[in-house]
VEXDREN-2710 file (C-alpha; in Angstrom, 1 decimal):
% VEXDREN-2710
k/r/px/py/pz
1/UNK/-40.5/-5.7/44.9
2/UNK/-40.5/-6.2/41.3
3/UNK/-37.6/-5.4/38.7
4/UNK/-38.1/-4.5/35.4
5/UNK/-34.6/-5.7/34.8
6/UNK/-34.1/-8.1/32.4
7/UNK/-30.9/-10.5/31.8
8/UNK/-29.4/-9.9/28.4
9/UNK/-30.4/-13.0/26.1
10/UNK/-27.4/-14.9/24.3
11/UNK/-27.3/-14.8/21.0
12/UNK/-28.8/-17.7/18.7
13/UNK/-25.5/-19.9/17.8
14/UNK/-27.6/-20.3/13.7
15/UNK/-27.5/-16.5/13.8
16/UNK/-24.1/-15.9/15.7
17/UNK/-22.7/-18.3/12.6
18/UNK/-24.4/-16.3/10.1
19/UNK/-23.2/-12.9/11.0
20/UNK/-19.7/-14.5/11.2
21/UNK/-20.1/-15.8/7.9
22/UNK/-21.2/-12.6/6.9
23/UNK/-18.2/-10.6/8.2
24/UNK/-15.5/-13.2/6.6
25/UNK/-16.5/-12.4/3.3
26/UNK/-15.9/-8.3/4.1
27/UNK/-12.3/-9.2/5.9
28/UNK/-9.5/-7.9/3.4
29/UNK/-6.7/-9.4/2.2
30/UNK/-3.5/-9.4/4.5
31/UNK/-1.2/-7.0/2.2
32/UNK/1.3/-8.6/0.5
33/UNK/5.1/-7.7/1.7
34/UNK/6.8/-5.1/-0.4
35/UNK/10.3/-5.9/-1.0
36/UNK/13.3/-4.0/0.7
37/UNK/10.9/-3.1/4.0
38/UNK/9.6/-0.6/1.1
39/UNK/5.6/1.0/2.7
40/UNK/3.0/1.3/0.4
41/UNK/3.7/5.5/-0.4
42/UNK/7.5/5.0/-0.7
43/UNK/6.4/2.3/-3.6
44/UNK/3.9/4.6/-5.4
45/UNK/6.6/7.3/-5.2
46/UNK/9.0/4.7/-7.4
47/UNK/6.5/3.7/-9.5
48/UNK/6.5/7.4/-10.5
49/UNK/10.0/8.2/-10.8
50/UNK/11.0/5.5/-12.6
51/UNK/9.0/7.8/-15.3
52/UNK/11.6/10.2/-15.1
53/UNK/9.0/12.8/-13.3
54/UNK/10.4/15.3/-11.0
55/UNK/9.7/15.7/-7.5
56/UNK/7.1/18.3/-8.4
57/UNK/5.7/16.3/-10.5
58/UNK/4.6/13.9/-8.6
59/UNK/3.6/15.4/-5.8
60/UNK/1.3/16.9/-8.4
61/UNK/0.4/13.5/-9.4
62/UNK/0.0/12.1/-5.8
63/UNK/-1.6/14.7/-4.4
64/UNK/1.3/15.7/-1.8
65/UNK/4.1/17.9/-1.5
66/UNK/7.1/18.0/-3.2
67/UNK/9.1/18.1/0.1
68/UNK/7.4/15.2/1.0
69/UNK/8.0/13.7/-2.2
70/UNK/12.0/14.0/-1.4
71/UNK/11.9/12.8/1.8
72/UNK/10.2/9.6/-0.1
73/UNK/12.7/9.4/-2.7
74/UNK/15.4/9.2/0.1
75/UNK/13.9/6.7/2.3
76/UNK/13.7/4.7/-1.2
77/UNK/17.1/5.2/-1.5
78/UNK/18.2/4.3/1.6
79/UNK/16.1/1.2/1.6
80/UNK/16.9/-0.2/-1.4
81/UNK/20.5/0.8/-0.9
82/UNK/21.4/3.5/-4.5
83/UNK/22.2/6.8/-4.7
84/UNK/20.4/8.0/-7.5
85/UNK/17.1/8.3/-9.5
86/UNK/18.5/5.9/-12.2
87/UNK/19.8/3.6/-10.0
88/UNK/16.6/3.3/-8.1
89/UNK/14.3/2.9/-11.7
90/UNK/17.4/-0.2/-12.5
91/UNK/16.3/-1.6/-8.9
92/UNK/12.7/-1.4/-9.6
93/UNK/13.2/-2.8/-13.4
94/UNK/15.3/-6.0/-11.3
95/UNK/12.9/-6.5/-9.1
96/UNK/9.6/-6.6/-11.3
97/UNK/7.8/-3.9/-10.0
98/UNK/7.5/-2.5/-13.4
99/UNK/4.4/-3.7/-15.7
100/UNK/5.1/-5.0/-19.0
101/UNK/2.8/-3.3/-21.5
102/UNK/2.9/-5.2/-25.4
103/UNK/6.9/-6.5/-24.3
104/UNK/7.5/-2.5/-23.2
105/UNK/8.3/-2.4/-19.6
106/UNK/6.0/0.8/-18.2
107/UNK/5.2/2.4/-15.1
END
């Protein structure tokens, strides 16, 4: 009786180390850690406040709600341990997360 059935073939090791090659240069970075256990939305939400924007406005901005945008604010708060819209802009300001534009410190 003959089979049709073939055993797979193993991979080339020049091609195998190609296509590895390859997919190293497409890995991305490992995120850097954000200070005060901080995730990536709760930052973005700072870096907006510290504007002096209200909630609606930047859920405007981010594309989200503004109830979402308070629950945000108080995880911030929580996190980085203030009470208040001003305190948290002075936390960001002391902790650098605030761009320097021409000696100005922005957003």
């Amino acid at each position: 009786m003959s089979t049709s059935h073939t055993r797979p073939s193993r991979l080339d090791p020049e091609v195998a180390a190609r296509e590895v090659g390859a997919a190293s240069h497409r890995v991305r970075q490992r995120p850097r850690a954000l200070p005060a256990g901080l995730t990536e939305r709760e930052l973005e939400v700072l870096l907006v406040l510290v504007r002096g924007w209200s909630n609606r406005e930047i859920a405007e901005d981010l594309g989200i709600s503004a109830k979402t945008v308070g629950h945000h604010v108080q995880h911030v708060y929580q996190k980085v341990g203030v009470r208040s819209r001003v305190a948290a802009t002075l936390w960001a300001f002391e902790h650098d997360l605030v761009r320097t534009r021409q000696g100005v410190r922005t957003a």
